[in-house]
SEVO-769184 format. One record per residue (C-alpha): residue in one letter; x, y, z. Coordinates in steps of 0.1 Angstrom, whole numbers, padded with zeros to 4 digits, always signed. Each point is the difference from the previous one (the first is absolute). Layout:
aXYZ/...
END
This chain:
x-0984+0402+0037/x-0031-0025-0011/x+0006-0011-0030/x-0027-0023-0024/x+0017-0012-0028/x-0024-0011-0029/x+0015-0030-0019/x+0024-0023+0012/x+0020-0004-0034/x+0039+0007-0006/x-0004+0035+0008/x-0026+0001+0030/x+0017-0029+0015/x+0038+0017-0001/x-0016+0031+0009/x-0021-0008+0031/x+0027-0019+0014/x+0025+0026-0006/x-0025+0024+0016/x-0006-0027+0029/x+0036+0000+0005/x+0003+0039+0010/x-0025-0003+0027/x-0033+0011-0022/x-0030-0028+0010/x-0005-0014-0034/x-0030-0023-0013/x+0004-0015-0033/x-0036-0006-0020/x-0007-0023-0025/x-0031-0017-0014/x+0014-0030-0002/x-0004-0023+0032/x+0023-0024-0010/x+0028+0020-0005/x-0010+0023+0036/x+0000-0041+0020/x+0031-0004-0015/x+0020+0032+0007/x-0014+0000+0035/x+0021-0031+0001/x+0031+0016-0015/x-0008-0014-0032/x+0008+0020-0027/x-0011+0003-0037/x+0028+0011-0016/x+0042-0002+0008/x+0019+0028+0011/x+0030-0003+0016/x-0001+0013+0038/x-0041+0002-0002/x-0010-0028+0022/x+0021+0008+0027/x-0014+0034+0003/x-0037-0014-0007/x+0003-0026+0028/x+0019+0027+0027/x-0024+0026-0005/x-0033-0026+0003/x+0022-0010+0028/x-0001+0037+0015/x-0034+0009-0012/x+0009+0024-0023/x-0016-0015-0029/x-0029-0020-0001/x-0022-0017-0033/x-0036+0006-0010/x-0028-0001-0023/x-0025+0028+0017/x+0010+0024-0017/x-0025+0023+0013/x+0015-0004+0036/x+0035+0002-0005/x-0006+0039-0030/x-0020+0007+0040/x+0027-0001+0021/x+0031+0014-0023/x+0003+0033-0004/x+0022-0007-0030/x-0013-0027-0029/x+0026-0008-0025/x-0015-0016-0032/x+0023-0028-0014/x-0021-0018-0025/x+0005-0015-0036/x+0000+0024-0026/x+0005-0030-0031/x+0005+0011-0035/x-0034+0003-0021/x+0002-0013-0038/x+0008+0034-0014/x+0034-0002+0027/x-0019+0026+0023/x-0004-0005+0034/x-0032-0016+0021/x-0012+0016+0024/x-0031-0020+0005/x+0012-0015+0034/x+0013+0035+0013/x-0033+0019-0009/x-0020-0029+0016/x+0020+0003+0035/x-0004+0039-0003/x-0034-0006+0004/x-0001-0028+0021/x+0021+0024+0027/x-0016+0032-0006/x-0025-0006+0030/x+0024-0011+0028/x+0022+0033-0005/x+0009+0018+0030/x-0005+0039-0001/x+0040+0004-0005/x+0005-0028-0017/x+0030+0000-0028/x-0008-0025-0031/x+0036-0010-0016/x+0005-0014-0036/x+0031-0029+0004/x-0013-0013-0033/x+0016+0009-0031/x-0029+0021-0015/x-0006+0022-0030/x+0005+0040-0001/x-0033+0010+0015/x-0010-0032+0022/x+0007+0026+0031/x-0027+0027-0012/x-0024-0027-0010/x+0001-0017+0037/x+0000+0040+0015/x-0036-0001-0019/x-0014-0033+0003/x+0005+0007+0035/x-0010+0035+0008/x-0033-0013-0018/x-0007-0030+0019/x+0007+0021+0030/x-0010+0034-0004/x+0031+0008+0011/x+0038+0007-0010/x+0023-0030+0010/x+0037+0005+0001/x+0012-0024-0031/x+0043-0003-0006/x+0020-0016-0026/x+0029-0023+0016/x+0012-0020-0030/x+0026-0028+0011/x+0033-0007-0014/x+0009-0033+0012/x+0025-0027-0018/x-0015-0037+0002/x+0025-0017+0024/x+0014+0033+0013/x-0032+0015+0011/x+0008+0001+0035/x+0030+0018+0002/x-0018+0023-0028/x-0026+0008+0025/x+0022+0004+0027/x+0029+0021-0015/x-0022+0015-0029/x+0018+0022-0025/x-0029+0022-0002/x-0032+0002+0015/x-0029+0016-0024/x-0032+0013+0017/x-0028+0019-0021/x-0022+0020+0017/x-0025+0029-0001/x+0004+0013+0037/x+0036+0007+0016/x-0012-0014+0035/x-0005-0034-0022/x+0034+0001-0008/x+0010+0007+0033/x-0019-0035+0015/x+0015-0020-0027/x+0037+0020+0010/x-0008-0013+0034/x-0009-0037-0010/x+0031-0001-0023/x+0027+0012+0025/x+0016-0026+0014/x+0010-0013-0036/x+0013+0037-0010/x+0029+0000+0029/x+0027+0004-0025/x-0016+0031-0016/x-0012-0018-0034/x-0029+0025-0015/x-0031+0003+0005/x-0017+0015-0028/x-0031+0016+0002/x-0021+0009-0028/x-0035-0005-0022/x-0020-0031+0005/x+0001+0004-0043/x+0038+0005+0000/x+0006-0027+0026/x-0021-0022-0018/x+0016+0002-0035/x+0038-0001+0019/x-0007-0036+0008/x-0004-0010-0038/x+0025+0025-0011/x+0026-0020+0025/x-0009-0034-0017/x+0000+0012-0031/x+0036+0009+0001/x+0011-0031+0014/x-0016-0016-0025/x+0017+0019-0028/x+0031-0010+0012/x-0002-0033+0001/x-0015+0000-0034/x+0024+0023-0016/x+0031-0020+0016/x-0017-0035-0014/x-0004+0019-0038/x+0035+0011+0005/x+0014-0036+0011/x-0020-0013-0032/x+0015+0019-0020/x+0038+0000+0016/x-0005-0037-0004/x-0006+0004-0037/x+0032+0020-0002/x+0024-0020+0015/x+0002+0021+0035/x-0004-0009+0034/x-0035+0018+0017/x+0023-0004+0034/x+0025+0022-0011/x-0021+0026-0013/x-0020-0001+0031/x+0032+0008+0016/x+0009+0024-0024/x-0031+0018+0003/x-0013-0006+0039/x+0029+0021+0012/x-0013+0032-0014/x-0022+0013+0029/x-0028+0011-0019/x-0006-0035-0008/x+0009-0020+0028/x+0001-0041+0002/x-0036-0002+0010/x-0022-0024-0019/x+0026-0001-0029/x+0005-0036+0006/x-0010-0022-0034/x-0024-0027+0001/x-0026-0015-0011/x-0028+0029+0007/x-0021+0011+0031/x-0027-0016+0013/x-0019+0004+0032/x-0033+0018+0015/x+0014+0034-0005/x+0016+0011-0032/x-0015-0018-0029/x-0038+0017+0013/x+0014+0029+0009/x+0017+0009-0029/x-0030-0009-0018/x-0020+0018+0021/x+0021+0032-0004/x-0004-0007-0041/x-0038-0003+0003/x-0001+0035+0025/x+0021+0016-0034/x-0025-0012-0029/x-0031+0012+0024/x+0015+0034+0003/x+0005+0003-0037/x+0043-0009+0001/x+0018-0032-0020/x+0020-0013+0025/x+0028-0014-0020/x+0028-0003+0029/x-0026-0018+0019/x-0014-0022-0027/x+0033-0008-0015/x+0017-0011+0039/x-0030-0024+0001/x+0003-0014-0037/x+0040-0006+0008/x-0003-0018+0033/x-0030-0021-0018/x+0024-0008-0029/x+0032-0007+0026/x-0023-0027+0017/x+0008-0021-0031/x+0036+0004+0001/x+0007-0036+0016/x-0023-0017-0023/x+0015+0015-0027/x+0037-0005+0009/x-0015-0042+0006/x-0018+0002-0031/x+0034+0009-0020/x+0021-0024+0021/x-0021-0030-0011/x-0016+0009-0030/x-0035+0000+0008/x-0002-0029+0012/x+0004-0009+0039/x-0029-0025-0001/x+0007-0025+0028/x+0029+0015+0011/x+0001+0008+0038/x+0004+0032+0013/x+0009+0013+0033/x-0017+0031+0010/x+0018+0022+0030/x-0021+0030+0013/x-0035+0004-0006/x-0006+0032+0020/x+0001+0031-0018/x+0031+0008+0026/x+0015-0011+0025/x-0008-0001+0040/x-0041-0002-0012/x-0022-0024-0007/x-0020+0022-0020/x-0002-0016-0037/x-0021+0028-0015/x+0008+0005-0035/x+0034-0017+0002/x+0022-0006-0027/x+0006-0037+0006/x-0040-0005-0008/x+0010+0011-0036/x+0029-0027-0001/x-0021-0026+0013/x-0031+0001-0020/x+0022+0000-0030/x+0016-0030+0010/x-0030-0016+0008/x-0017+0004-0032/x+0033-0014-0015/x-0007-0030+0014/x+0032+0005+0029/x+0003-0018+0027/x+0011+0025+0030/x+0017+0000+0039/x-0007+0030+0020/x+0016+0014+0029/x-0013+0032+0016/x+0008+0006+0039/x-0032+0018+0011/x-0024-0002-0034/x-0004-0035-0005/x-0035-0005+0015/x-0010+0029-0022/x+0011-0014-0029/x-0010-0035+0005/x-0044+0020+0004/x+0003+0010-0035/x+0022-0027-0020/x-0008-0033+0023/x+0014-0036-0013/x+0015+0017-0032/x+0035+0012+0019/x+0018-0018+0021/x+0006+0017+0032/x+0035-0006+0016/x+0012+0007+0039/x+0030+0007-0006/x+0020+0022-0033/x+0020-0028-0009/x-0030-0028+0001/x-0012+0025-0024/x+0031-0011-0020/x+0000-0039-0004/x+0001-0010-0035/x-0006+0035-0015/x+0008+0007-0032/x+0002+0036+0006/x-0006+0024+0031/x-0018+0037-0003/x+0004+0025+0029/x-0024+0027+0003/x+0000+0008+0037/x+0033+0013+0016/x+0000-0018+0033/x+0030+0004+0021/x-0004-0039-0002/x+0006-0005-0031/x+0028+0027-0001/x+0033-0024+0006/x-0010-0035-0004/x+0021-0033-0009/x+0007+0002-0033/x+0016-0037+0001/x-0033-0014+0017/x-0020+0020-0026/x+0019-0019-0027/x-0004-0030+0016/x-0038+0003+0005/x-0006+0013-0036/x-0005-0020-0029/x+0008+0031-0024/x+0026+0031+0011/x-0019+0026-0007/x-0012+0027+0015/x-0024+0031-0009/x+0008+0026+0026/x-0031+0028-0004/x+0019+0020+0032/x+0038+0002-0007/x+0010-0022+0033/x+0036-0012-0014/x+0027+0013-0019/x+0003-0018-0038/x+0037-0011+0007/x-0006-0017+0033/x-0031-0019-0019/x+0024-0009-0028/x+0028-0015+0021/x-0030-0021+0018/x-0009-0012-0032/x-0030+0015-0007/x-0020+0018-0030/x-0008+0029+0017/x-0032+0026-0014/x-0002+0029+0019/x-0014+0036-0005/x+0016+0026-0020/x+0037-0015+0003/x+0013-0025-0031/x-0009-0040+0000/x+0028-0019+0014/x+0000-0037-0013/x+0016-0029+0016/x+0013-0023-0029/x-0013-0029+0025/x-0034+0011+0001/x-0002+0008-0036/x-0003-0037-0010/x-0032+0000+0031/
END
């Protein structure tokens, strides 16, 4: 199939590709001429694990190609998947100035059977809107579906290929029937494919997030609390993750999400509640958790040292909101390192793919290490917020031997408190008891 794929962001980029990679003839849009020069070369805006490799193959192959006419490559695809930005407004609803502008901007170039797919994460009712827009601009009905995506940053490609799911919204069954077609090759082991209402389809996407992002927040309230209590959160995650109608998904303690996709979408699905006349406690009270649990670190180091870490140097491991992306939207180690900043801390950081990200934003005030345990000379203290298989089983001797203080602020759980206590170390991690090193007491 001909494919145009509007936007050439996280989602339109794994998606084209993906498509590319099946056989469809793909051409990735963007407005951005810059960015098109660069992909044509393999270049690629953002990391993903396995992307390049497929980008570059299927350039290679001519199965995907980069542009900025839009209006010839909506003329030549019978299928025009829209993959822009939908960025949280003030009020935590979504903006769909970029999507209603492309609408528009493609509404002239549609072929007579052309079939208009939402990609983007888009309000209850975006679908119906578009079906309008364009049957006005036209005079005509166009066939508009709902294909949210459920990609994991830096698993999106085996998501894509070996989906759990696929959703499609449509109003006509022989819709559902080209996008059947399109998605075979990734439904070979029988996973669904669910066909419904662009409305329903639409509101699945947020409901999905949503959930995901109640379990991380409920987990980090309970490790807060178990913490409190003198219990270990890992046990009880144990205790409770075996039941099957709770599973180990997303039950893993930390120090919050961050990301593109549930901090707006949650707030998204909270602002769709209060216009349709519902209080959306669950929703509200998931976002106010994971805001508070951002803190946790700076807490837990404002406790250790009394307020006062004023020259001290910090090492900073993980600046990514997870690992296996670059992608530092809304991460928690931003929260960390602006406090420590306006403390008046010096600070190492180490991130393996976000580092250039980090260093646009914060400049000459970090210090930006190339390896974790540069990160480490003469620190005072380290922080992890990042769970990088790199930073999983390090040299704990080296690590005392590059650090000026043994002390360590672990926001993701990485070691067990007995194994930090035999190395010496005071060791702060998340819902599990303080372990103090009599050594590092007197640091």
């Amino acid at each position: 199939m001909k494919i145009a794929m509007i936007g050439t962001g996280y989602v339109g980029l794994v998606t084209g590709t993906c498509f590319a990679e099946s056989g469809n003839d793909v051409v990735c849009v963007d407005i951005d001429q810059a960015k098109i020069d660069g992909l044509r070369q393999g270049k690629l805006p953002i990391f993903e694990p396995g992307l390049k490799e497929l980008v570059l193959r299927n350039i290679e192959n001519g199965q995907l190609s980069f542009t900025t006419d839009i209006a010839d490559a909506v003329s030549n695809s019978r299928i025009i998947y829209l993959a822009v930005g939908t960025p949280p407004a003030a009020d935590g609803s979504a903006d769909l100035t970029a999507l209603r502008g492309v609408v528009d901007t493609i509404a002239p170039h549609l072929v007579d059977d052309a079939i208009v797919v939402t990609k983007s994460t888009v309000p209850v009712g975006t679908n119906q809107w578009i079906f309008e827009r364009l049957q006005q601009q036209l005079g005509r009905d166009v066939h508009v579906a709902s294909n949210p995506e459920f990609l994991k940053e830096g698993a999106a490609i085996d998501d894509f290929m070996k989906p759990d799911r696929v959703v499609v919204g449509v109003r006509d069954e022989s819709v559902g029937e080209v996008l059947r077609e399109l998605y075979e090759p990734f439904l070979r082991t029988d996973n669904p494919f669910l066909v419904m209402s662009p409305a329903s389809a639409e509101f699945t996407k947020y409901a999905a997030n949503a959930l995901l992002s109640t379990k991380i927040s409920f987990i980090n309230e309970m490790a807060n609390l178990c913490e409190r209590m003198g219990g270990d959160i890992n046990d009880v995650r144990r205790g409770i993750g075996h039941d099957q109608r709770i599973g180990f998904a997303f039950l893993f303690p930390g120090v919050g999400y961050g990301g593109s996709c549930f901090p707006k979408d949650v707030r998204a699905l909270a602002s769709m509640a209060r216009d349709h006349g519902l209080d959306p406690l669950i929703m509200d009270a998931v976002d106010t958790v994971n805001s508070l649990q951002k803190n946790v670190l700076v807490q837990k180091i404002d406790a250790h040292f009394g307020g006062d870490v004023a020259g001290k140097r910090f090492a900073v491991w993980g600046l990514a909101f997870k690992p296996r992306t670059d992608d530092t939207r809304e991460a928690p180690a931003l929260t960390l390192i602006n406090y420590l900043i306006k403390q008046g801390a010096v600070i190492q950081v180490h991130d393996p793919e976000a580092t250039e990200h980090i260093r646009a934003v914060y400049g000459s005030k970090l210090i930006y290490c190339e390896s974790a345990m540069d990160a480490l000379n003469g620190a005072d203290a380290l922080a992890i917020n990042t769970e990088w298989k790199v930073y999983q089983n390090p040299d704990f001797v080296e690590m005392r031997d590059r650090m000026n203080g043994a002390i360590i602020f672990d926001g993701r759980n990485l070691y067990e408190p007995e194994r930090m206590l035999r190395h010496g170390f005071t060791y702060h991690s998340i819902g599990r008891p303080a372990v103090t090193a009599a050594a590092a007491a007197t640091t």
